[in-house]
C-alpha positions as CSV (number, residue, x, y, z in Angstrom):
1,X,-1.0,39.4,-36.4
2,X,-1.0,35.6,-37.3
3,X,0.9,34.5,-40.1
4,X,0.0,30.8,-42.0
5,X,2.6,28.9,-42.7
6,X,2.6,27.8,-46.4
7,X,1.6,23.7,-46.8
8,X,4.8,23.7,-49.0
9,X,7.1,24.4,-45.3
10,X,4.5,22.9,-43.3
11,X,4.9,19.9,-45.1
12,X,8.2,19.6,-45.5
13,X,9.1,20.2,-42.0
14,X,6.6,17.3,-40.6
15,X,8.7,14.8,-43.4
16,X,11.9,16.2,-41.7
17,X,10.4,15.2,-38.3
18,X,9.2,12.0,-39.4
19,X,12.4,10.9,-40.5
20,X,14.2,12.2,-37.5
21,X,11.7,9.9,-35.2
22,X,12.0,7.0,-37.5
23,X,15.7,7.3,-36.6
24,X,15.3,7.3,-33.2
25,X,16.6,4.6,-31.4
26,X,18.9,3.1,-33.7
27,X,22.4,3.5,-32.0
28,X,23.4,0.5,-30.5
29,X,26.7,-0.1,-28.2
30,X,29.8,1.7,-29.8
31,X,27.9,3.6,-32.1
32,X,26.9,1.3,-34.8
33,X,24.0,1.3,-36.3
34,X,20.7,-1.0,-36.6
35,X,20.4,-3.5,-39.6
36,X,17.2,-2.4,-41.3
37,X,15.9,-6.2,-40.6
38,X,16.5,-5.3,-37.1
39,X,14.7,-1.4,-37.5
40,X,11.3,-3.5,-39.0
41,X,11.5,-6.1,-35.5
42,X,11.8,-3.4,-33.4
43,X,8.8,-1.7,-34.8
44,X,7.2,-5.1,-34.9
45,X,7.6,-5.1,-31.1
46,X,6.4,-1.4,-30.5
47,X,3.3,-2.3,-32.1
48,X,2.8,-5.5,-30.4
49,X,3.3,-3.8,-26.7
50,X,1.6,-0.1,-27.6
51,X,-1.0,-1.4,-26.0
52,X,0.9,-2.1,-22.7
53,X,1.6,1.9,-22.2
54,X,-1.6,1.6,-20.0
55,X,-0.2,-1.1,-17.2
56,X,-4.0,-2.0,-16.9
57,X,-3.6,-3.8,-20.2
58,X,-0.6,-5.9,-19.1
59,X,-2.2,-6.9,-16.1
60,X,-5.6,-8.0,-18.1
61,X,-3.2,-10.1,-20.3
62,X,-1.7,-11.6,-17.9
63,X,1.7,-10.6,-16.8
64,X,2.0,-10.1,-13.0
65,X,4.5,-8.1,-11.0
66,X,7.5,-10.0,-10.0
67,X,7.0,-11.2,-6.4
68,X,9.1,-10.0,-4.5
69,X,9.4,-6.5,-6.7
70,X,11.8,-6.5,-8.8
71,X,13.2,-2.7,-9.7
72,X,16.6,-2.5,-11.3
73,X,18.2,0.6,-10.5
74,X,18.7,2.0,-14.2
75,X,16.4,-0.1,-15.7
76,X,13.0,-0.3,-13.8
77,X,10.5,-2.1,-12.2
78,X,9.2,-5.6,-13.9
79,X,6.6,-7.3,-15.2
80,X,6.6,-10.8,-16.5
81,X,4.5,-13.2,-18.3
82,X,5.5,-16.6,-16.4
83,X,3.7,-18.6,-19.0
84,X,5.5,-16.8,-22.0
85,X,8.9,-17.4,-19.5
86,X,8.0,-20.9,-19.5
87,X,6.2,-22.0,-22.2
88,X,7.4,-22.6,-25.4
89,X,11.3,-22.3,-25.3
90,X,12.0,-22.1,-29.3
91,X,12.6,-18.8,-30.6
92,X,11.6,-15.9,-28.9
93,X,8.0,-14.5,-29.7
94,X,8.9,-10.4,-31.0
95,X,5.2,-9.8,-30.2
96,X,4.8,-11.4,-26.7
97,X,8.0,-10.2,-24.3
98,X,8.6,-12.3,-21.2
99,X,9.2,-8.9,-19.1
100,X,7.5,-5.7,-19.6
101,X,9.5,-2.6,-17.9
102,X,8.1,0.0,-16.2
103,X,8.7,2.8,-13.9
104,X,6.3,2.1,-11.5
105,X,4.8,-1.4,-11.6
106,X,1.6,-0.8,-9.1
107,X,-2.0,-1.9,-9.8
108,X,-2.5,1.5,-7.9
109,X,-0.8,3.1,-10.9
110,X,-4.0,3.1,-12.8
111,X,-2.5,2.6,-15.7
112,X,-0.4,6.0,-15.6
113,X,2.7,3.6,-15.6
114,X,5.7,4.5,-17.6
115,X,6.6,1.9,-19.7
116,X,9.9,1.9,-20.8
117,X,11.2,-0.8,-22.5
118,X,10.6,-4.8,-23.1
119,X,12.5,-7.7,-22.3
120,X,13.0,-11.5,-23.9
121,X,14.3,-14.1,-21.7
122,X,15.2,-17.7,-21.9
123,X,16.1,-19.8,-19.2
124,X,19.5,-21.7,-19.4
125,X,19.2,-23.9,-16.4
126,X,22.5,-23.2,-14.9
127,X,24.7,-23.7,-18.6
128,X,24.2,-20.3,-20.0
129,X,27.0,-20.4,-22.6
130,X,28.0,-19.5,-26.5
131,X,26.7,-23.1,-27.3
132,X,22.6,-22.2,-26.3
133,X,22.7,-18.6,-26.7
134,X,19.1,-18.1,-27.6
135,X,18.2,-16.2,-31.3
136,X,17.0,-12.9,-30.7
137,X,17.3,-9.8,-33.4
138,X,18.4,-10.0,-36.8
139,X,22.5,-9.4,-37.0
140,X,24.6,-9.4,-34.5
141,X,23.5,-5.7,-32.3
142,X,21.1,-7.4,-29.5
143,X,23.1,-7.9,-26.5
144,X,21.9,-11.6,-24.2
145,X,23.3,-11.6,-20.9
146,X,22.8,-14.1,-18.1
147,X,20.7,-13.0,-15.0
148,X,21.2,-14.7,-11.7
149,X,23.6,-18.1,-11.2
150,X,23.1,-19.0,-14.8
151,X,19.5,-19.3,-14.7
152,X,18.1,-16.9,-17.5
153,X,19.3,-15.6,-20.6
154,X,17.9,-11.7,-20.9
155,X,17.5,-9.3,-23.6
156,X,16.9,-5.5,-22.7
157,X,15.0,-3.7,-25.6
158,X,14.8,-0.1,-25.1
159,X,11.7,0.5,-27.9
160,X,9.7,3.2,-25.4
161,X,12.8,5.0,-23.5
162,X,15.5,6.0,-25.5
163,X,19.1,4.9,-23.9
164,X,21.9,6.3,-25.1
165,X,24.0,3.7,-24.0
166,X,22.1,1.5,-27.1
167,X,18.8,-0.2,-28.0
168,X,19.9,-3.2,-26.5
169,X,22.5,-2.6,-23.9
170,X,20.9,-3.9,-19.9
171,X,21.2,-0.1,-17.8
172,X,20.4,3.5,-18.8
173,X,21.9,5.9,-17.7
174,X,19.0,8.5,-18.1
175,X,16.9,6.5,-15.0
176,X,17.8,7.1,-11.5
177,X,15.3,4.6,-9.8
């Protein structure tokens, strides 16, 4: 026989859970944890690139796979907005990524792509250093490292795929591909 479960427990359990999710991805590199400023801009980005969970939608807006594909083993495969990459070059824009992350990037996909995480990017034009390290998060947890021969600064944002490595740390350990 079926037993209800009284609204009292029902309830209480979902606030438990909703807490517990709302804590979800806030380790960062050794442990630390996430700035509450930094907690609202990630969720500012989740809601700006929901949309994107359907890979049709990123192509419709514009971002285009890299050419030749780009898949980082333990990251994933890459989209990027060249006119965002290139565009305006002040601070970066928490609600228009340069790079979208995927696990599979193809049009083919039908929008049953995996989208795991975001990524800001500046270029540096060969003098990536302290002195233009581009503004990112709030505090001091997002992690900017230089891609290539000093021509990009990049910021991974795991806001779809947790990493236990950290929200902003570059590989995670969890993919394989």
């Amino acid at each position: 026989m079926h037993k209800s479960i009284p609204s009292s427990v029902l309830a209480a359990f979902l606030a438990a859970l909703v807490l517990t999710l709302g804590n979800w991805g806030t380790a960062v590199a050794g442990g630390d944890k996430l700035s509450s400023d930094t907690r609202k801009e990630l969720a500012q980005a989740r809601r700006a690139t929901a949309r994107y969970h359907n890979i049709s939608n990123a192509y419709a807006d514009g971002y285009t796979e890299v050419d030749p594909p780009f898949v980082l083993p333990g990251v994933g495969c890459h989209l990027w907005d060249l006119n965002a990459l290139f565009g305006d070059l002040g601070e970066i824009d928490l609600n228009r990524p340069e790079l979208l992350i995927y696990s599979d990037c193809s049009q083919s996909a039908g929008g049953r792509a995996e989208l795991r995480a975001v990524e800001y990017a500046r270029p540096c034009d060969g003098m990536c250093n302290d002195a233009n390290l581009p503004e990112g998060f709030s505090g001091d947890e997002d992690v900017w490292e230089v891609f290539g021969a000093d021509i990009l600064w990049t910021l991974h944002v795991w806001i779809w795929q947790h990493n236990p490595a950290g929200m902003f740390v570059k590989l995670n350990p969890n993919i394989a591909d």
